[in-house]
VEXDREN-2710 file (C-alpha; in Angstrom, 1 decimal):
% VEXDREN-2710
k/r/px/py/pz
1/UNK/5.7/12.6/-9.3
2/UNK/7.7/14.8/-10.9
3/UNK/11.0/13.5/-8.7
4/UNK/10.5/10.7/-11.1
5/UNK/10.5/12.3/-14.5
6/UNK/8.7/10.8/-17.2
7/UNK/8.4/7.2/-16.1
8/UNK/6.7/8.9/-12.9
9/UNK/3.1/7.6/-13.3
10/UNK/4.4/4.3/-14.0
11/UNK/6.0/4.3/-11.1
12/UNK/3.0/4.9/-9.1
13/UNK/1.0/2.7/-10.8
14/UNK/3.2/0.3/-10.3
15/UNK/3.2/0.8/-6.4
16/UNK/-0.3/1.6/-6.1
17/UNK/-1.4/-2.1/-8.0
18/UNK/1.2/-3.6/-5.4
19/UNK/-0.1/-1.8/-2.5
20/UNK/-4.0/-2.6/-4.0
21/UNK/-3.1/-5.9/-4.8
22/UNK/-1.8/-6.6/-1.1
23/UNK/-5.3/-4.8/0.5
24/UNK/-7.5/-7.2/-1.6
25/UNK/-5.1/-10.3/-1.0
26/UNK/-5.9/-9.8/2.8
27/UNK/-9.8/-9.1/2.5
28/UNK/-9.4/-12.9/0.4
29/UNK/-7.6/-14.3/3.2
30/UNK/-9.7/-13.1/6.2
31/UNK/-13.2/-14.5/3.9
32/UNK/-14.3/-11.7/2.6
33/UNK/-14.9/-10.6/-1.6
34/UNK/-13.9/-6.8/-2.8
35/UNK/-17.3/-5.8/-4.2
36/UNK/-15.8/-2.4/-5.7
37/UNK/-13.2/-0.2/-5.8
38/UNK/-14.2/3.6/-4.8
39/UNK/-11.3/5.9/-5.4
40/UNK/-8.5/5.3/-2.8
41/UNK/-11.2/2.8/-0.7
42/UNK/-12.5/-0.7/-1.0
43/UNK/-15.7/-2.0/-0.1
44/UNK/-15.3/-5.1/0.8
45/UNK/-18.4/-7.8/1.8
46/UNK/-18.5/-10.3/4.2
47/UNK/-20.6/-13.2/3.7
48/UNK/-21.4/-13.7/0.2
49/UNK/-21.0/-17.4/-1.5
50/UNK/-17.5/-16.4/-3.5
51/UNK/-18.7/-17.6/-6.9
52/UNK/-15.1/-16.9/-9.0
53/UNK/-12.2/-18.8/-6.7
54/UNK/-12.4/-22.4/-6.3
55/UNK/-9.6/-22.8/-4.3
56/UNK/-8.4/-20.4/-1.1
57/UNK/-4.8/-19.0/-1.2
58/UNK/-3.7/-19.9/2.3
59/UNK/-3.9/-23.1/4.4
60/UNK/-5.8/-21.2/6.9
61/UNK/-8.4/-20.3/4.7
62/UNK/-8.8/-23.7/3.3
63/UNK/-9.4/-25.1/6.8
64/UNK/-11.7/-22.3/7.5
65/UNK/-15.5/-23.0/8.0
66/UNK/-16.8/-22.1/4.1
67/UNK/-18.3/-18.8/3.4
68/UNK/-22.4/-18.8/3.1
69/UNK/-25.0/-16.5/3.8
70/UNK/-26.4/-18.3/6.5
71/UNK/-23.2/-17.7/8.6
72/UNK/-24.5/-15.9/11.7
73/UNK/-23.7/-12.4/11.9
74/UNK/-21.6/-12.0/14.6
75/UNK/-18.8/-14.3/12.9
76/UNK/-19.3/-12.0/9.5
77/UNK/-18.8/-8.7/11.5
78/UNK/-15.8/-10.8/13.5
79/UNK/-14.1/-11.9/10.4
80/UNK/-14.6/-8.1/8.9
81/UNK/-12.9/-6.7/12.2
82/UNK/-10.1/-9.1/12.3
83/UNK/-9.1/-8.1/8.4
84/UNK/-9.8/-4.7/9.2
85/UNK/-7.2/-4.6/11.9
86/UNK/-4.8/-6.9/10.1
87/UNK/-4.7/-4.1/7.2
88/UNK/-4.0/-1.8/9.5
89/UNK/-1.2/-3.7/10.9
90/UNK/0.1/-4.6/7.8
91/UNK/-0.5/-2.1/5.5
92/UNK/-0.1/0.7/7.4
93/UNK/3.2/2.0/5.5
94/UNK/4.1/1.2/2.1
95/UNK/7.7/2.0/1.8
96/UNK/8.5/1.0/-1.8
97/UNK/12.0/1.9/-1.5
98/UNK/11.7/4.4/-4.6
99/UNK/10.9/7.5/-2.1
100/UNK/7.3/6.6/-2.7
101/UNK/5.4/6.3/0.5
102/UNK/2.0/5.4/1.0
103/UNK/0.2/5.8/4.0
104/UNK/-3.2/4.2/5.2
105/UNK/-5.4/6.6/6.9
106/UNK/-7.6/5.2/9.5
END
């Protein structure tokens, strides 16, 4: 952080929201809620009635069968795998084209 000078930690904050931001915007996508934020982790749940968004962000999740705990649990734990390996895919390496890179460790 120091590279940065003073306007360091806003810097990182900046790219760490943005990085956050696109982790819990893919958990949303893929029908899952992000319970809590532990440190550098989320835990996310699969399966839950979402109770605070009305409408889905994508078309795919709109057409998607509606979240409810009576889903069976083999299409929770599918729908957790899937978002787990889309992160992966996706948000493997943040390059935030300010020297600043962020890794996800798996």
């Amino acid at each position: 952080m120091s590279q940065f000078g003073a306007a360091g930690p806003e810097i990182v904050s900046k790219h760490l929201n943005a990085y956050f931001g696109n982790l819990i915007s893919t958990v949303e996508e893929y029908g899952g809620d992000v319970i809590k934020s532990a440190g550098d982790a989320l835990i996310c749940l699969f399966g839950r009635p979402c109770t605070f968004r009305t409408t889905p962000r994508t078309p795919e999740a709109r057409s998607a069968t509606p979240r409810t705990p009576t889903q069976p649990l083999f299409v929770l734990a599918m729908q957790a795998i899937q978002c787990a390996l889309a992160i992966r895919s996706s948000a493997a390496e943040y390059d935030s084209q300010e020297v600043l890179l962020l890794l996800l460790q798996t």
